[in-house]
C-alpha positions in Angstrom: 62.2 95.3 -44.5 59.0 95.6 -44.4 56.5 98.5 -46.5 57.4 101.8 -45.3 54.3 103.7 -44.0 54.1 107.2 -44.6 55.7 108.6 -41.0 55.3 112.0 -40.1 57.6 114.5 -38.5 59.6 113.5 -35.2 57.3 114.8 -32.8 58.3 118.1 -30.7 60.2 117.6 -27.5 58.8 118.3 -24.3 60.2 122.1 -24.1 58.7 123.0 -27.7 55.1 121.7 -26.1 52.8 122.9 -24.2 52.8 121.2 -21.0 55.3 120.5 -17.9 59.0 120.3 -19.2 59.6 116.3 -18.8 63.4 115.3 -18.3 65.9 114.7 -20.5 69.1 112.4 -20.5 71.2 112.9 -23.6 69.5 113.9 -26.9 66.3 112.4 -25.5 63.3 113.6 -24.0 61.9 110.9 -21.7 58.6 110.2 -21.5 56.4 107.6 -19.1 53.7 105.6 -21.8 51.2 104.0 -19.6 49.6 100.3 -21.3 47.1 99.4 -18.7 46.9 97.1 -15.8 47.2 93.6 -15.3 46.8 91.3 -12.6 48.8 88.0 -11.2 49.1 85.7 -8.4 50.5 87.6 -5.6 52.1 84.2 -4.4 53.8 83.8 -8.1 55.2 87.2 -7.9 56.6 87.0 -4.3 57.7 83.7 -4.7 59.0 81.8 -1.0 57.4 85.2 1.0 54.7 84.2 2.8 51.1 85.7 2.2 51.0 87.8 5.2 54.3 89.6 4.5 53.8 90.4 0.9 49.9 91.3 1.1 51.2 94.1 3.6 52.8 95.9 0.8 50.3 95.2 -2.1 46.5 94.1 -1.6 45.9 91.1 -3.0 42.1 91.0 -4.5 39.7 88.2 -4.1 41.7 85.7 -6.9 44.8 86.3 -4.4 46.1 88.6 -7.8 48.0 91.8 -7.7 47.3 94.8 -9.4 50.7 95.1 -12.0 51.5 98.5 -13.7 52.3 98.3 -17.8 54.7 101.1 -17.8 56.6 101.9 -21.0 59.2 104.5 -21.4 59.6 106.8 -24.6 62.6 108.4 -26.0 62.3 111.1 -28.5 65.4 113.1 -30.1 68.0 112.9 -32.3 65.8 112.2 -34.7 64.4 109.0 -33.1 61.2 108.0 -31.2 62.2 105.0 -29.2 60.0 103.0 -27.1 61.0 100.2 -24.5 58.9 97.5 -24.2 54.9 97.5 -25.2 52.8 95.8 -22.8 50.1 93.3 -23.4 48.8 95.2 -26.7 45.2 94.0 -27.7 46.0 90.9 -29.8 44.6 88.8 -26.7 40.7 89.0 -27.8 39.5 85.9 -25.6 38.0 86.8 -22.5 39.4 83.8 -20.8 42.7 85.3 -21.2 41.3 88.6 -20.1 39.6 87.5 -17.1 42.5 85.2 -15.6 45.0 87.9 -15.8 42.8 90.9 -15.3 43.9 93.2 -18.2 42.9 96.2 -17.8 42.8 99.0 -20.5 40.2 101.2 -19.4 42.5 103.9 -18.1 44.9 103.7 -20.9 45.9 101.7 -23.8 49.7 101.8 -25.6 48.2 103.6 -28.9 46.6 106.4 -26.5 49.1 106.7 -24.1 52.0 107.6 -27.3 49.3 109.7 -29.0 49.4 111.7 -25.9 52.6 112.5 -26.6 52.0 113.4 -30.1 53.0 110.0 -31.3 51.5 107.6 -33.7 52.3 104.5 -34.7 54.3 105.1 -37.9 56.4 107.6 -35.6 58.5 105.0 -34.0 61.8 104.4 -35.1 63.2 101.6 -32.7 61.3 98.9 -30.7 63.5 97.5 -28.0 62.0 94.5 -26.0 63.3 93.5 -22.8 62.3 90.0 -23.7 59.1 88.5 -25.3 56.7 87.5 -22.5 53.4 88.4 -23.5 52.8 91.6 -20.5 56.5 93.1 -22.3 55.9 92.5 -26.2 52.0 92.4 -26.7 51.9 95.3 -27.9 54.8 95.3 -30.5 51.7 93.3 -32.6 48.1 94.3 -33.3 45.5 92.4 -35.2 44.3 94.1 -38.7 41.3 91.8 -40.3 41.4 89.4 -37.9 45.5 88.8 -38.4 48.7 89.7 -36.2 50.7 92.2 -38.0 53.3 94.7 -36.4 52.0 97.2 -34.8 54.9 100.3 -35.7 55.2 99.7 -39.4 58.4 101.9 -39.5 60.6 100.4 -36.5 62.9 98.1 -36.2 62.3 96.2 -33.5 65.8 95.3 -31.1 65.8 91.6 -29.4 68.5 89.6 -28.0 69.7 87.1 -30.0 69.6 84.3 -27.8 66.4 85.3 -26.4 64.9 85.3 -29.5 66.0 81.3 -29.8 64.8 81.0 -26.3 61.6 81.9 -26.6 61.2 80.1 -30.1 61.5 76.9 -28.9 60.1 77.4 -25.3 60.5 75.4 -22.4 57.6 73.9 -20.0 58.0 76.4 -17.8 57.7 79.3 -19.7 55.5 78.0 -23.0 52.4 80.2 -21.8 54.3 83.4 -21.3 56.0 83.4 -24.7 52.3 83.8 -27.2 54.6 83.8 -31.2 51.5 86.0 -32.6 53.3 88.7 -30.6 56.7 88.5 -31.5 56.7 86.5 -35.2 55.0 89.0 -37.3 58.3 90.9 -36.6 60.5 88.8 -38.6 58.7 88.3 -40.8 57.9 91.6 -41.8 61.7 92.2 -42.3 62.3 94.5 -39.2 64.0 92.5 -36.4 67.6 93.3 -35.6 69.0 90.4 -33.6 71.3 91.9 -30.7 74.4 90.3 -30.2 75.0 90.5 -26.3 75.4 93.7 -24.0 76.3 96.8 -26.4 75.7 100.8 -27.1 72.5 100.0 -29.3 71.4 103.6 -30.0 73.2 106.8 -28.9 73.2 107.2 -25.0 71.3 103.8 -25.0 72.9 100.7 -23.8 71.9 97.2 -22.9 73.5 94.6 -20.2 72.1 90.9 -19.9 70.6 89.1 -16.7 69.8 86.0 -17.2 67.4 84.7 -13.8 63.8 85.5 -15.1 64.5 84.5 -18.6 67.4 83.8 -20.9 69.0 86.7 -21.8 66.9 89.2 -20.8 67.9 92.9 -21.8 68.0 96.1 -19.1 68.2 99.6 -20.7 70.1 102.3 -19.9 70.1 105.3 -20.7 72.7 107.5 -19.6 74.6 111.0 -20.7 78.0 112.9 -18.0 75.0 113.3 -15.5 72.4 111.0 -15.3 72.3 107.2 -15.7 68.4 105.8 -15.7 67.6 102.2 -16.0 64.9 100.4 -17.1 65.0 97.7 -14.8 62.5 95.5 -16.4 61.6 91.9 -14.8 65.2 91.9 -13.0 63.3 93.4 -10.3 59.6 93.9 -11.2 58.3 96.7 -8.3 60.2 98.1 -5.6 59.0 95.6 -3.1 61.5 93.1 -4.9 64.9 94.2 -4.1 65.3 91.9 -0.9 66.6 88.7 -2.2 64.7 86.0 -1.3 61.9 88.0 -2.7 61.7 86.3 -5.8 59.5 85.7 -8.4 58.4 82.1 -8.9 58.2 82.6 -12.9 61.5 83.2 -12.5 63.7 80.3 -14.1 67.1 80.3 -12.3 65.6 81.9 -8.7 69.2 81.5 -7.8 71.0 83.2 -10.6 68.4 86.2 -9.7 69.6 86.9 -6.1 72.6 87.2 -7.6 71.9 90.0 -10.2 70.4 91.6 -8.2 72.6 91.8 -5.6 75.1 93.0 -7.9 73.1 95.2 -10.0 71.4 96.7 -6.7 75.3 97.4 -5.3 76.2 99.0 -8.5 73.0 101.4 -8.8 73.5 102.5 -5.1 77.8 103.2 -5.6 76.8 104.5 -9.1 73.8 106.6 -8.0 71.8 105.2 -11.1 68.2 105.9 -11.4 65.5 103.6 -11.5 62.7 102.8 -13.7 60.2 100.1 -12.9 58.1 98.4 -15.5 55.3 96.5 -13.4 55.3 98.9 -9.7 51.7 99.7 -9.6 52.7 102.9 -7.9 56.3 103.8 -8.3 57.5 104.8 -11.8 61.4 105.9 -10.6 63.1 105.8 -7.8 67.1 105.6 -6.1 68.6 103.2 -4.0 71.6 103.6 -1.6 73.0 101.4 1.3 71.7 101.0 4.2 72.0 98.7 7.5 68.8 96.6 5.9 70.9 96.4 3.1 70.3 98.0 -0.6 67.0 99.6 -0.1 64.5 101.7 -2.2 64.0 106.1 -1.5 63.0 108.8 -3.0 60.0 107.2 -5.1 58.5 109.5 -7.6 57.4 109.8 -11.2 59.6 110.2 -14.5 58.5 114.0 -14.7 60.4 114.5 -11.1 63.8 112.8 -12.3 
């Protein structure tokens, strides 16, 4: 482990604030953390859909990208702050980078969107990554003279192992999404736990694998007698990805993904889970139940309406 940065008191849940009450599943008060916006090809993210089907249910702008939410959920109780996933994060400083993918942090940024919530930095006890494409774990890094160095000096950051070993030796497909500045640091400051497969990581917190968009990519779930949420992650990126043929092409078993998410779509209808999506730039949460269509999205709303 790492130095240990002075930390300051878990920060007050949600009914000790001021503010509207936000929900809570467990010991945990659950709170949205916005990153910013980022944009991509609206043809890579929809995959076989043809242009004038997909540009119906999100504009495409004059690059043919789509505007892509960076949202983050928070977890704080039981004397924990945990935070899911971190966004693009600010070690990107070439505008080339900036400019193709459209990153956006002029409405929010990771650090402001947690101090909102009366969070800093040092605060955050557990990091858990989805997997280590650059819009999911740039933020778990930050640059301090010039130099990637983790960003939540106090946290130990939660990875799959065999996405960890994935992404360390990356294939063609996948070499630009995987950036190490964002993800080494980590080890080597001593504060990466290696998750072994789909367990109870923390308290109320659990983890299942899919393996279509990446190689052994974690959901989240977070769950307690009455409510089950899940933080759906790149399984199914907005809520106009639930049909199965629309796919993403950065996806590297297309096939293995229809799959999953016909299962996992089944499962969250029967079970009556909740959803939360990472990239929808509208929808934070929504259900799903049957229907003649099959599985489809209703009820759309933010976290604070759980």
């Amino acid at each position: 482990m790492g130095p240990v940065f002075e930390r300051l008191p878990v920060p007050l849940s949600c009914h000790e604030r001021a503010g509207p009450p936000m929900p809570e599943i467990g010991p945990y008060t659950l709170h949205t953390v916005d990153t910013g916006r980022f944009g991509l090809d609206g043809g890579a993210m929809f995959g076989i859909v043809p242009k004038p089907l997909w540009s119906q249910r999100i504009e495409p702008d004059e690059q043919n990208r789509i505007p892509l939410s960076m949202r983050c959920l928070l977890l704080i109780g039981d004397g924990r702050v945990v935070l899911i996933d971190t966004g693009i994060g600010d070690t990107f400083e070439d505008t080339k980078f900036q400019d193709i993918f459209a990153v956006d942090h002029s409405g929010a940024t990771l650090e402001g969107s947690l101090a909102a919530h009366g969070v800093a930095p040092v605060d955050v006890t557990d990091v858990v990554l989805t997997h280590l494409h650059f819009d999911h774990a740039g933020g778990s890094t930050r640059r301090i003279d010039g130099e990637p160095a983790v960003a939540f000096p106090n946290a130990t950051y939660h990875v799959q192992r065999r996405h960890w070993n994935w992404a360390a030796d990356p294939n063609p497909k996948e070499e630009q999404s995987f950036r190490s500045d964002t993800f080494a640091p980590i080890e080597e400051a001593g504060q990466l736990n290696l998750v072994e497969g789909e367990t109870t990581l923390l308290p109320h917190v659990d983890v299942s694998l899919v393996h279509g968009h990446t190689e052994a990519q974690q959901t989240v779930t977070v769950r307690d007698d009455e409510t089950t949420l899940v933080y759906v992650a790149d399984l199914l990126p907005t809520t106009h990805h639930l049909s199965p043929a629309w796919t993403m092409a950065y996806d590297v078993r297309p096939l293995r993904t229809i799959e999953e998410k016909g299962e996992f779509l089944e499962q969250a209808a029967d079970s009556e889970w909740k959803l939360f999506f990472e990239h929808d730039p509208e929808v934070a949460v929504a259900d799903v139940e049957r229907t003649d269509r099959g599985v489809q999205v209703v009820n759309e709303r933010s976290l604070d309406a759980l």
